[in-house]
C-alpha positions in Angstrom: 6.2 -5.0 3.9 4.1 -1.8 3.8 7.4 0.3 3.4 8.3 -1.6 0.4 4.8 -1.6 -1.1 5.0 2.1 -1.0 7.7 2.0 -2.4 7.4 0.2 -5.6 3.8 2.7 -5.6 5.9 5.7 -5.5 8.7 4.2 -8.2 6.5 3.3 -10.6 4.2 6.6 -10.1 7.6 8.5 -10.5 8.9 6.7 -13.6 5.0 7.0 -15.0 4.8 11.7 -14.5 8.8 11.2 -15.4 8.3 9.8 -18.6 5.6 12.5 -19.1 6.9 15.4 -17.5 10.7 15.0 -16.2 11.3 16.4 -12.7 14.6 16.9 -11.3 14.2 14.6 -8.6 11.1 12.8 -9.2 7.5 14.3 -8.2 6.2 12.1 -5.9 7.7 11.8 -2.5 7.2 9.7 0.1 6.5 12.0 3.5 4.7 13.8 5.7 3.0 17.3 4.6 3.5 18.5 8.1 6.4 17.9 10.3 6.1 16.9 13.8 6.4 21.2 15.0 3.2 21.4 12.6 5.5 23.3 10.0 5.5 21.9 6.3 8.1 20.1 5.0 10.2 21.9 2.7 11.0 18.3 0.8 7.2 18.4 -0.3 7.2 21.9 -2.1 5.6 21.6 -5.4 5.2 17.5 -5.2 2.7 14.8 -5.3 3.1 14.2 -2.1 2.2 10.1 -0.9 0.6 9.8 2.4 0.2 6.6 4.2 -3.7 7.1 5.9 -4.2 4.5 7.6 -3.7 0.4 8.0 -6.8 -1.8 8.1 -7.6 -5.5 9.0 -9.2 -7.4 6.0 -12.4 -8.8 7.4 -14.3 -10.0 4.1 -12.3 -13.2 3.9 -11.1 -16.1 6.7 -8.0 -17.9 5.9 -7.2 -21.1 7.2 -3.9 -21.7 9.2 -0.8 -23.1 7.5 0.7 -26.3 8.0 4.1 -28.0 6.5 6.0 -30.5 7.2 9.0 -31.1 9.7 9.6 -34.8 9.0 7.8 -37.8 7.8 5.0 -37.8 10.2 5.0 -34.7 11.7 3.7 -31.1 10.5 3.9 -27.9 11.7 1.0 -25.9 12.3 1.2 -22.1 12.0 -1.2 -19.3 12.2 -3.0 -18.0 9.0 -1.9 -14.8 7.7 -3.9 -11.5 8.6 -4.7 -9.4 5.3 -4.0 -5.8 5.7 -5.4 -2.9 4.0 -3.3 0.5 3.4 -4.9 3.0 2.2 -2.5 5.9 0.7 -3.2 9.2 -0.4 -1.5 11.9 -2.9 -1.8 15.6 -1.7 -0.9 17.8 -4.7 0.8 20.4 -3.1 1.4 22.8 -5.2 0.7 26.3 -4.8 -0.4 29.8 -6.2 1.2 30.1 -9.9 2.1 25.8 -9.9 -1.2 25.3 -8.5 -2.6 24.3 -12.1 0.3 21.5 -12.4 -0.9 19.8 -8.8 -4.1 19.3 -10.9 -2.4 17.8 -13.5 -0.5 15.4 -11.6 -3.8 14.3 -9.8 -5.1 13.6 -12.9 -2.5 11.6 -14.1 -2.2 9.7 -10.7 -5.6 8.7 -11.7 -4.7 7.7 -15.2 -1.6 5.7 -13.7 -4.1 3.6 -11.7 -6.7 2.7 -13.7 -4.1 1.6 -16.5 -2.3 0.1 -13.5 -4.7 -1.2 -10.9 -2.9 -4.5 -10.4 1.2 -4.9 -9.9 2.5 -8.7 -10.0 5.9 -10.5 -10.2 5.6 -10.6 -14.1 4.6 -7.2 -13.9 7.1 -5.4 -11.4 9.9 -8.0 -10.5 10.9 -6.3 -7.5 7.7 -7.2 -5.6 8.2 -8.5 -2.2 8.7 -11.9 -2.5 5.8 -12.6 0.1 3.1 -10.5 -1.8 1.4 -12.4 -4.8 0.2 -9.5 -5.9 -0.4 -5.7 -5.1 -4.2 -4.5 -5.8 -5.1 -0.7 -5.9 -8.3 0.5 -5.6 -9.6 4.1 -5.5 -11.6 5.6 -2.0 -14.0 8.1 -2.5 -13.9 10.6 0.7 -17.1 12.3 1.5 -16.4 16.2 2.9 -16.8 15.5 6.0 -14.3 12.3 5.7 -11.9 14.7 3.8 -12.2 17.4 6.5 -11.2 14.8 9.5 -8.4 13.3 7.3 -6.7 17.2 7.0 -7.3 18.0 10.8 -5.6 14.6 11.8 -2.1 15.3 9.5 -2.6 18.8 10.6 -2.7 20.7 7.3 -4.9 22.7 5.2 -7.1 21.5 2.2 -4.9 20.5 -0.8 -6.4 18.4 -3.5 -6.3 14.7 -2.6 -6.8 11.3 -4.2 -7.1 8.3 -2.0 -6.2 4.6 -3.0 -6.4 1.2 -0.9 -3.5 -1.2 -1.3 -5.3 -4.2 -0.8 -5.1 -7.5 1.0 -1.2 -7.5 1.7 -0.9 -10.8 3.7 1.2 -10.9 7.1 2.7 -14.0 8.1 4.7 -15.6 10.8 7.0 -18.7 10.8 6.4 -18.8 13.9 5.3 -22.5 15.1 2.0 -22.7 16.9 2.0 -26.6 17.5 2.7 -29.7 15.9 0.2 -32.4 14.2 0.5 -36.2 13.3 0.5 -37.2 9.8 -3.1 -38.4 9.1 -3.4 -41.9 8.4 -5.5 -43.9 5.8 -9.0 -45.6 7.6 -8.4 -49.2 7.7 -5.1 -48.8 6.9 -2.0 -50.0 9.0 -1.0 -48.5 12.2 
């Protein structure tokens, strides 16, 4: 679900700069700024480059398990979905002459996502099916934050903006035990 979350992100942010600013091949890519020999990746040259930064357990809200039903008197009891946070980030990498057009596409990531800062089924149709709906919210990075997040991916400071994805609910149909049907009080037996 995460994949196709970032996804429809990177789609929409695409057909948003596109419309703008036509690219070739789009300007933001899915990918890693460094690859695993710590060498950049050439697919990232002069493009907003989307970053998954890390994945987070929602713990502002308890949900309740799920029940249904598997025949007249008996349901199913299963466990309540865990709410998961993403938080992405866009590296404008972009250097000495295109450096000023990194800049611009930051901004305009920004100006995507405040006029966007909510995707839905009426919205985007080709939202997964299991999501209600997508929420983005912006992360402000302190120095220090921004200096661990470049020494982890292994790359040098590039101008960054940092979004949550928020809440994305994982479920399981798997059964954790069945219930009787409650009854009525007083009622028959």
């Amino acid at each position: 679900m995460i994949q196709q979350a970032c996804e429809l992100i990177r789609n929409r942010l695409n057909a948003f700069l596109g419309s703008v600013d036509p690219g070739s091949d789009g300007w933001v890519v899915l990918a890693n700024l460094i690859d695993h020999e710590g060498k950049p990746f050439p697919g990232a040259e002069n493009k907003l480059v989307m970053f998954l930064g890390n994945v987070e357990y929602e713990t502002s809200m308890g949900l309740a398990g799920r029940s249904s039903q598997l025949n007249g008197t008996t349901y199913a009891s299963s466990a309540a979905p865990r709410l998961i946070n993403v938080w992405i980030m866009f590296f404008a990498n972009f250097y000495n002459q295109r450096y000023p057009d990194g800049l611009d596409m930051l901004s305009r990531t920004i100006s995507f996502f405040q006029q966007y800062p909510r995707f839905t089924h009426d919205s985007d149709p080709g939202l997964d099916s299991r999501l209600e709906r997508l929420t983005v919210e912006m992360v402000n990075l302190d120095f220090t934050q921004l200096n661990y997040v470049m020494s982890m991916i292994g790359a040098k400071y590039l101008p960054m903006v940092c979004y949550k994805l928020r809440m994305i609910p994982f479920t399981s149909d798997a059964i954790k035990g069945t219930v009787p049907a409650a009854r009525g009080i007083g009622g028959p037996e």
